[in-house]
N, C-alpha and C positions, 0 to 999 in steps of 0.2 A: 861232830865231836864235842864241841861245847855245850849242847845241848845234853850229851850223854853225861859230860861232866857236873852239870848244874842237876842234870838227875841224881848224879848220885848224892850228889854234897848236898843236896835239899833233903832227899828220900833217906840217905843213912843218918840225918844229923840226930845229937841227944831230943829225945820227943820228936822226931820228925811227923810220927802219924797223928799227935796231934795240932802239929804246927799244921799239915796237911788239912785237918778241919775243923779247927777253930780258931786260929791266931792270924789274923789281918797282916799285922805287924811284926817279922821276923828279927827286930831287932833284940841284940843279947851274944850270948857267947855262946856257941854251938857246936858239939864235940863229932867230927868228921871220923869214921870210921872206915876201913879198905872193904869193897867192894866183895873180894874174893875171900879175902882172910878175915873181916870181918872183926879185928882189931883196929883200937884207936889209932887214928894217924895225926888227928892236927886239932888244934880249938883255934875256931874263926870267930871274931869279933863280926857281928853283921848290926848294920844302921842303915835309917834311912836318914837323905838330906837330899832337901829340895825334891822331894819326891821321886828318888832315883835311890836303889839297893844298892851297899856296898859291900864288900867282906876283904877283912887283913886275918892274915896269919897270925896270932896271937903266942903259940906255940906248938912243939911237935913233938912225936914220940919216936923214939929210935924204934925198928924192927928189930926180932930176931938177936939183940943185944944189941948190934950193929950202932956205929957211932951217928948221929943224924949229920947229914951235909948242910952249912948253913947256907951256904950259896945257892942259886938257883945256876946251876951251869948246864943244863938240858932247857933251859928259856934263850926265848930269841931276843934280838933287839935291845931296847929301852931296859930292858929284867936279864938282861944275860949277867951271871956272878952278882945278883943281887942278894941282900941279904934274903934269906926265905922270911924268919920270922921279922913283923913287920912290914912285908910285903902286901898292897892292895890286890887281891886276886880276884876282887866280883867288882864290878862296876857299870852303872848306865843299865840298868834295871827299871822297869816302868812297870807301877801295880797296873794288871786290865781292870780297867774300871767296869767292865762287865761280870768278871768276878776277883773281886780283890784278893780271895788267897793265892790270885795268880801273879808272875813279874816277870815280863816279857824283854825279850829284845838286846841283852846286855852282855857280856864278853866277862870268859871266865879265865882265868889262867893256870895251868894244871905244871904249879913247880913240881 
């Protein structure tokens, strides 16, 4: 599942295809779109530190007119009723140093 999730949020982001081949460096603010609908859903802040990817919810867009929830109350744990925006939701990413447009091994979290 996390692997499906970082597919999409890499693969739909603002430029994704040419983040996909030519940008090393995915730091910046990068506008997350729905899969199916195909509407914007979120802009994530992504950086790197210490050589590890991370991305926060920067903000989000209501559906359908629908009011947005700020909480995360479909998360478990440590992020359950946490605010959404603001929230760290990519972290512990390692570029492959075999091919750097790639960032392996890190945990996503899908508020």
């Amino acid at each position: 599942m996390r692997a499906l999730i970082a597919t999409v949020i890499l693969s739909t982001c603002m430029l994704g295809h040419a983040f996909a081949q030519t940008v090393v460096s995915p730091d910046g603010y990068w506008k997350t779109v729905g899969d199916v609908s195909n509407v914007p859903r979120s802009v994530i802040k992504m950086w790197t530190e210490h050589g590890e990817l991370f991305g926060k919810v920067m903000n989000g867009f209501p559906v359908n007119g629908e009011p947005l929830n700020p909480y995360c109350v479909n998360c478990s744990g440590k992020f359950h009723n946490k605010l959404i925006v603001g929230l760290t939701t990519m972290w512990g990413y390692a570029q492959n140093q075999s091919d750097p447009n790639q960032w392996l091994s890190g945990k996503i979290l899908d508020p």
